[in-house]
N, C-alpha and C positions, 0 to 999 in steps of 0.2 A: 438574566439569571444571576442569582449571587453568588458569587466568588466562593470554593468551595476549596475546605481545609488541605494540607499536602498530607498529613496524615491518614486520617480516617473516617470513612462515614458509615454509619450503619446503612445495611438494605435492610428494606422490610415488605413483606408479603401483605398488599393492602385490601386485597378482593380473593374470592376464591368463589368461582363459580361451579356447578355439577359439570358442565359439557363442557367448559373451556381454563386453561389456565394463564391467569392475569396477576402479572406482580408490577410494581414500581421497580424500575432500578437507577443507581445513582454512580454517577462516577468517584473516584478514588484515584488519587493520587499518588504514584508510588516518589516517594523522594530521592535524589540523586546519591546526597550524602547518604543516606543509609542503605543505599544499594539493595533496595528492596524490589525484587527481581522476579514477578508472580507473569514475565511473559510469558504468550505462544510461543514466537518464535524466540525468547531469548538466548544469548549465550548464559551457561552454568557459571563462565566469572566474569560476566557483566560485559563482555565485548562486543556481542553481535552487533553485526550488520544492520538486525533487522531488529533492535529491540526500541519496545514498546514502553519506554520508561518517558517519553515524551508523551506530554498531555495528560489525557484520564486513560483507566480503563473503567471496562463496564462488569457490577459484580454483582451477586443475587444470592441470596441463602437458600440452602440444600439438606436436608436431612436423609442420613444416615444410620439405622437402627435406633435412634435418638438423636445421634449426635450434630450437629450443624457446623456446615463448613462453608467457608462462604467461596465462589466460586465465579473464576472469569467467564461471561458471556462471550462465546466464539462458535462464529459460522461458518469459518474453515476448518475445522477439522470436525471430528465425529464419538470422540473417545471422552468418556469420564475418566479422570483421576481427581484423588484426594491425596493431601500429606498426615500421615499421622494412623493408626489404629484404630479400625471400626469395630466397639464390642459384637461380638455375636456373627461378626461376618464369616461365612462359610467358605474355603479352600475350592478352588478347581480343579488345581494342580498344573497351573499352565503358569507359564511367563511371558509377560510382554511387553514392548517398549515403545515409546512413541519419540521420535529421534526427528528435528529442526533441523534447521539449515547449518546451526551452529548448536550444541546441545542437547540434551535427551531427559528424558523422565523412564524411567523402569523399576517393576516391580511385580507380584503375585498380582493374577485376575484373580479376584474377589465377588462374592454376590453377596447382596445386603438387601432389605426392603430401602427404597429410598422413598424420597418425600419429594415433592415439587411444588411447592402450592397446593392447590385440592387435589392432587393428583398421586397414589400411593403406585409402586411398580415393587412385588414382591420381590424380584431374586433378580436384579436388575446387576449387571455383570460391570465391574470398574476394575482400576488400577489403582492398587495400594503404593505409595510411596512412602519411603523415609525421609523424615520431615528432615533438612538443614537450611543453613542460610539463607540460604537462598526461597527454596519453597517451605515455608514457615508451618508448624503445626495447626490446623485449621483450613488451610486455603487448600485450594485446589480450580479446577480447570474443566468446564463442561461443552464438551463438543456438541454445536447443532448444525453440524453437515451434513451431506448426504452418506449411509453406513459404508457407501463402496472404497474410504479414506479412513475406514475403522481401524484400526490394527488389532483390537481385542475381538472383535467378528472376523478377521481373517487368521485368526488363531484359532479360536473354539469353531469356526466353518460351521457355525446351528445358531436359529435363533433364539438359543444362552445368550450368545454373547453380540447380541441389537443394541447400538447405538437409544441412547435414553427416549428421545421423540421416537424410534421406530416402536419403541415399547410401548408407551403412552398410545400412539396414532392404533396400533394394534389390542390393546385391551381395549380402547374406550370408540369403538368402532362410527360411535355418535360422534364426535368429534370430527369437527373439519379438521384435514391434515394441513394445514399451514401455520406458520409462526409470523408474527410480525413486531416487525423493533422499531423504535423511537428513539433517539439517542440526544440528550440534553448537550448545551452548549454551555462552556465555562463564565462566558465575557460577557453574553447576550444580556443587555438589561431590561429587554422588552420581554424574555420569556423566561420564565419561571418553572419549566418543566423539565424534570431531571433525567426520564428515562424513561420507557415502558417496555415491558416483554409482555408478549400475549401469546398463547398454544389454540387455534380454533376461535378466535375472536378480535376483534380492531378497537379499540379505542371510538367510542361514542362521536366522539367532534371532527374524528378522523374516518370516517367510516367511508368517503367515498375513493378510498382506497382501492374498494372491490371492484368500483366501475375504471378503473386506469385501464391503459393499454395492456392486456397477459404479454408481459418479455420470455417469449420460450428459453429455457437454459440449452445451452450449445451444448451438446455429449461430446466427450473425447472419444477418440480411436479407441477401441477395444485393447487395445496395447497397453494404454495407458489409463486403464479403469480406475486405478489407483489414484491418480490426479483428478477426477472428477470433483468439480467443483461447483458453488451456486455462478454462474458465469453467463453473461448478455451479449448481443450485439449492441453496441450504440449506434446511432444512425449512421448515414455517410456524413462526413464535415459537419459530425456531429462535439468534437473538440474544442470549441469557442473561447481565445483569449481574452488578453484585457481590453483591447481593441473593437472588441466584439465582433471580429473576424475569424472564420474558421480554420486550426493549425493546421496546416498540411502534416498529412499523416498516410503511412501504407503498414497496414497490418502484417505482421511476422505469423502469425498462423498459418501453415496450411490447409488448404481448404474452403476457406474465406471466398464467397462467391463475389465481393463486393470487397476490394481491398481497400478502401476508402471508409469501410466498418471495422474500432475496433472492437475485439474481443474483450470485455471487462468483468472480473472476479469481482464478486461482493463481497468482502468480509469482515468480519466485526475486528478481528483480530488485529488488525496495523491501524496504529493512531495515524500516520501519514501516507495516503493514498500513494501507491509506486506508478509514475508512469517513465514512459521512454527519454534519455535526456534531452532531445532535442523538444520534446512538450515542456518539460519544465523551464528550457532556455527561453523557449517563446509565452510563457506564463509569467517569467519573471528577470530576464535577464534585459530587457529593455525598459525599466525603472530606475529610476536616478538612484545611483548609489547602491545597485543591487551587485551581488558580489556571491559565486560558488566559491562553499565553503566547505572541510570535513568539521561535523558537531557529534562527535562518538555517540552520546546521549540518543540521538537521534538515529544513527545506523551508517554514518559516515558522512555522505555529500549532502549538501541541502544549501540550497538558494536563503540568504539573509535580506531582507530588504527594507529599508529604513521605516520603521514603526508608524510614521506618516503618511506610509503609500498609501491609496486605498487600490486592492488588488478586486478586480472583478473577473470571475470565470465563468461561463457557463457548460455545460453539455447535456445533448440533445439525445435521448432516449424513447424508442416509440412512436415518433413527431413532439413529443413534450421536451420542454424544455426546463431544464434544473439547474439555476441561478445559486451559484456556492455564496454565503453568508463573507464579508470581507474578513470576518473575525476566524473565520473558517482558513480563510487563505495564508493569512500567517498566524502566526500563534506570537504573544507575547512572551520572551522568556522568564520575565518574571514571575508568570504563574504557576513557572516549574520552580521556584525559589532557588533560581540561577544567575549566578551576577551577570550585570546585562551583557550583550551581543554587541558590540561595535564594530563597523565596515572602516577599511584603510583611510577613511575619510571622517573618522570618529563619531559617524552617527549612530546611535542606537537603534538596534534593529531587532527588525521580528523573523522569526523563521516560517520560509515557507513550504506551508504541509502538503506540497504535492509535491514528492520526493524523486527525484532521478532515482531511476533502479539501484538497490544500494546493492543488489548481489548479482552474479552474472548470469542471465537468461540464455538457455537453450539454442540451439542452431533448429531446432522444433517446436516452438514452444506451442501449449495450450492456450493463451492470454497473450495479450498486451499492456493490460491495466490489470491493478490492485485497486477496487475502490473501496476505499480503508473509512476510517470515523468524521478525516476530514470530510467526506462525500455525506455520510450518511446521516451527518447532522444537518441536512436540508432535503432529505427525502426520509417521509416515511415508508416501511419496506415489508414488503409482505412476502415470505419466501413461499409456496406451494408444491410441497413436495413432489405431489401424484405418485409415479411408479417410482420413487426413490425409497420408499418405505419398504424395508425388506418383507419378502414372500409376494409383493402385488404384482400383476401380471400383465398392467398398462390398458385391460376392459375394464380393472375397475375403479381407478385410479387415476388415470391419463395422464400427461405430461404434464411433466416439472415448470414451473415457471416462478416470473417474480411481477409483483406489481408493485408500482411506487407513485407518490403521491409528493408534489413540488410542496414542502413548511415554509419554506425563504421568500418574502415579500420583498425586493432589490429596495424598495424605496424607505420600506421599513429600516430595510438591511444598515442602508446609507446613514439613517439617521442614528443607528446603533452604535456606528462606525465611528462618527462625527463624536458622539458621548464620550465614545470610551477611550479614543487614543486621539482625537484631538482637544480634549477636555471642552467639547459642543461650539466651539468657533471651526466652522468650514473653511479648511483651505487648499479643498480637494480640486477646486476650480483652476487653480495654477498647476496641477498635474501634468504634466507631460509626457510622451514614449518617446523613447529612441527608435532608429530605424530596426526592422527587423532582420535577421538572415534569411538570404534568398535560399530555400530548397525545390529541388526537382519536386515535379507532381509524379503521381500515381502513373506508371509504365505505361504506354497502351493508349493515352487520349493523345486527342490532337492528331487523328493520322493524318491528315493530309499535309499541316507542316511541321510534322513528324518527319515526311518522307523529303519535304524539299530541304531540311537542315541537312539529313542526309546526305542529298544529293552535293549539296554546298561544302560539307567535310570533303566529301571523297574527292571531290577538285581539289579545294586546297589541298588535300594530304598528296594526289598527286604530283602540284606546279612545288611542293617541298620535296618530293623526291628526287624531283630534276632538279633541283637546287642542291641537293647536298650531294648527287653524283657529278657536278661540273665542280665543287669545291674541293670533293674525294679528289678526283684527277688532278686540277691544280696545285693543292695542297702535296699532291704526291711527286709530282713533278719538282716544286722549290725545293723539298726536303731531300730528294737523292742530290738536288744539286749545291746545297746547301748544307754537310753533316756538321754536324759540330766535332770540335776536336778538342783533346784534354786540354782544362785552363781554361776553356769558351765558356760563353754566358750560359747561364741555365734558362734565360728565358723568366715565366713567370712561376717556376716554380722555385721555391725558397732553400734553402740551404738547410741542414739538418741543424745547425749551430744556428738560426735563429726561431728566438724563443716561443711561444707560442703566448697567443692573446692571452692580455688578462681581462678574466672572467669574474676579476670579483662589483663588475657592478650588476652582472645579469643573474636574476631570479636563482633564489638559491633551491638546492632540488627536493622536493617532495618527502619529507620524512613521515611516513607511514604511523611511529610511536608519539606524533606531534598531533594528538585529537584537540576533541573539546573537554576531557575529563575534566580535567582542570579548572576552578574558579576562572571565569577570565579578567585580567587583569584591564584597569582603565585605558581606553584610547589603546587598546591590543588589539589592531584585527584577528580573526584566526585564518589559518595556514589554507593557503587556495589550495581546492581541490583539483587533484590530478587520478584521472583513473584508476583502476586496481582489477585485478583479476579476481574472483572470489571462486576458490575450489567448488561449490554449490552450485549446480544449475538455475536453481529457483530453489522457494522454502519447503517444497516438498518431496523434490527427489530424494534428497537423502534420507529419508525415515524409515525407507524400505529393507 
């Protein structure tokens, strides 16, 4: 694909069917210096955890009473807003806000005729914002989740206020109720394809989409209807590194019949897939020169790995198996017109898009994975509503699911790989991994030498009891006969008068205000990452 401007690109609406709606869409570059800031999840001054200012985003034009805005592609949430003033739009008299992990948008619910491609929805209910800095006159943000993450339907409590596809899926009753995305690659110079949205229809060359495995979407607890999202199983030891061995992994869900399946969220919304840090240690911490770093830009921590790795991941979904693009795996920083990335070791490096959790998950959570843009530029993806469309009652409609379809050919991938970041001489063959960290498996296998390790602690731990009750007694015995008296030696503990080590040759500590904002300067590593707490449980508790 070719290299596409940091600026700006037009979307444009290139078919328009009667039964289905099919646009191109194209990525857009938001630039770092000019802090142009059209995230889901962003912070309002540019800080979040979880912003999306790395890589592309995906955007599509939308009409409103005339006017056209052009408008972030997002399948995590459910809620239209725009910035700016729609002539002719009618008052509800309601207010509402849709509030991130970090950040918020608020404003009057509005009805307008909107537009969608072939697609007209008269009194289709949104959020009017006031256009600043940050969300610019024009843009705005189209939710195509499921309505139960609405905030403007759990306002107006009527289907007034249905999420835009519930509307669409319900006026146009002919219409298949699924959506499916395609999502273009920056670097790729074997593909040429920038983006597709479809409503009730697939992509011609893509069409055997329909026949993939149906991935049923996990429902949340009733509790937490509000979190419901487009979310899958992935197989068991379905996680595949660069090794092409499966990560040990135990799912945080409960409820999980199979804790060896994660839980993964599909969304359009995060350029860098979030998974657990111990996945991203073993995706990218044993390549030469690979180094956890904070890059603000990105959402805090993120694996850097020298521009010359070639990183291969897979994961298995369904029984199919989904081969991530290596261009996928790290991201160039120069395509975000960022002075480059250097490791303590001064090599230039790429960042890698499958991010440690940048904000703090739940002691409950719904998920395990975010599969974000890095993922889904090597599956085409078909979301199928069924009973998700408000008013259906699951006879006629049935269950939600996803199907996906593997784009990424490994061998094609390689030679891609080879073009673009080792200017086409291969020197992938000298590659090598470091050893991995050994983690515990999944609780529960292995009983039988399960039970004799057991059996083996509990001896030792007892021949250590009877050892330290004959040294108790002994021990107690020298010292009544042995007190120390003023003036005696203190033994090995130190005197208050001497000083205490110097520390200025060990790591200096963690300073939280030391990101990536900043240009980075030549042969400057940036600052190892060290933990953090994040007041947020995930990007969507707080909205509520």
């Amino acid at each position: 694909m070719r290299l596409i401007s940091s600026f700006s690109i037009p979307l444009t609406s290139l078919l328009c069917l009667t039964n289905a709606l099919h646009l191109k869409i194209e990525g857009r570059h938001r630039n770092f210096l000019d802090e142009i800031a059209l995230s889901r999840r962003g912070n309002l001054n540019g800080t979040s955890p979880l912003n999306n200012s790395a890589d592309i985003s995906y955007y599509a034009n939308i009409n409103l009473n005339g006017d056209t805005f052009s408008v972030l592609i997002d399948t995590g949430s459910a809620d239209l807003w725009v910035a700016g003033t729609v002539p002719g739009a009618k008052s509800t008299g309601k207010q509402a806000g849709v509030e991130y992990a970090v950040g918020k948008v608020q404003g009057p619910i509005k009805t307008a005729e909107v537009t969608f491609a072939s697609f007209k929805v008269p009194n289709q209910a949104y959020l009017e914002i006031r256009p600043d800095d940050e969300n610019k006159q024009g843009t705005g943000l189209v939710g195509l989740g499921p309505h139960d993450n609405s905030n403007i339907y759990s306002t107006l409590k009527t289907n007034a206020g249905v999420p835009l596809l519930d509307s669409i899926f319900m006026q146009n009753t002919s219409t298949p109720n699924y959506l499916a995305i395609q999502l273009g690659r920056l670097e790729d110079p074997s593909d040429a394809f920038p983006g597709d949205i479809s409503i009730g229809e697939t992509l011609p060359e893509l069409s055997a989409v329909t026949s993939q495995p149906k991935l049923p979407v996990t429902i949340v607890p009733l509790r937490k209807k509000g979190n419901q999202h487009f979310q899958i199983l992935l197989d068991a030891d379905g996680i595949i590194g660069p090794d092409n061995k499966s990560v040990v992994f135990t799912s945080a869900v409960s409820g999980t019949k199979n804790p060896k399946q994660a839980t993964a969220l599909v969304d359009t919304g995060f350029s860098l897939t979030q998974v657990p840090p111990t996945v991203a240690e073993d995706f990218y911490g044993r390549l030469t020169g690979a180094q956890l770093v904070n890059i603000s830009s990105v959402g805090g921590p993120a694996w850097i790995v020298p521009c010359n790795q070639e990183v291969n991941l897979t994961f298995a979904i369904g029984g199919q198996r989904y081969p991530i693009h290596p261009l996928d795996a790290t991201l160039d920083p120069k395509i975000l017109n960022i002075s480059p990335i250097q490791n303590s070791n001064g090599d230039n490096c790429c960042i890698g898009m499958f991010q440690p959790f940048s904000f703090k998950v739940t002691n409950d959570p719904t998920y395990d994975i975010i599969l974000g843009m890095s993922f889904l530029r090597n599956a085409y993806t078909l979301f199928n509503f069924g009973d998700f469309v408000a008013g259906s009652n699951g006879t006629k409609r049935g269950n939600p699911y996803i199907q996906m379809l593997s784009t990424t050919e490994p061998s094609e991938a390689h030679s891609d790989f080879v073009q673009v970041r080792l200017e086409g001489v291969d020197t992938t063959d000298g590659q090598t991994l470091g050893p991995g960290k050994q983690r515990n498996s999944t609780p529960g296998n292995n009983t039988k030498s399960n039970r004799a390790l057991y059996l083996g602690l509990a001896i030792a731990a007892g021949s250590l009891a009877v050892l330290l009750l004959i040294f108790a007694c002994f021990y107690r015995r020298r010292r009544n006969g042995n007190v120390s008296k003023p003036g005696g030696s203190l033994g090995a503990y130190s005197r208050l008068s001497v000083p205490a080590p110097d520390m200025r040759d060990q790591s200096t500590p963690f300073n939280p205000q030391q990101l990536y904002d900043a240009p980075q300067q030549a042969n400057q590593a940036p600052a190892p990452y060290q933990n953090q707490d994040n007041p947020y449980p995930n990007p969507w508790d707080a909205r509520r």
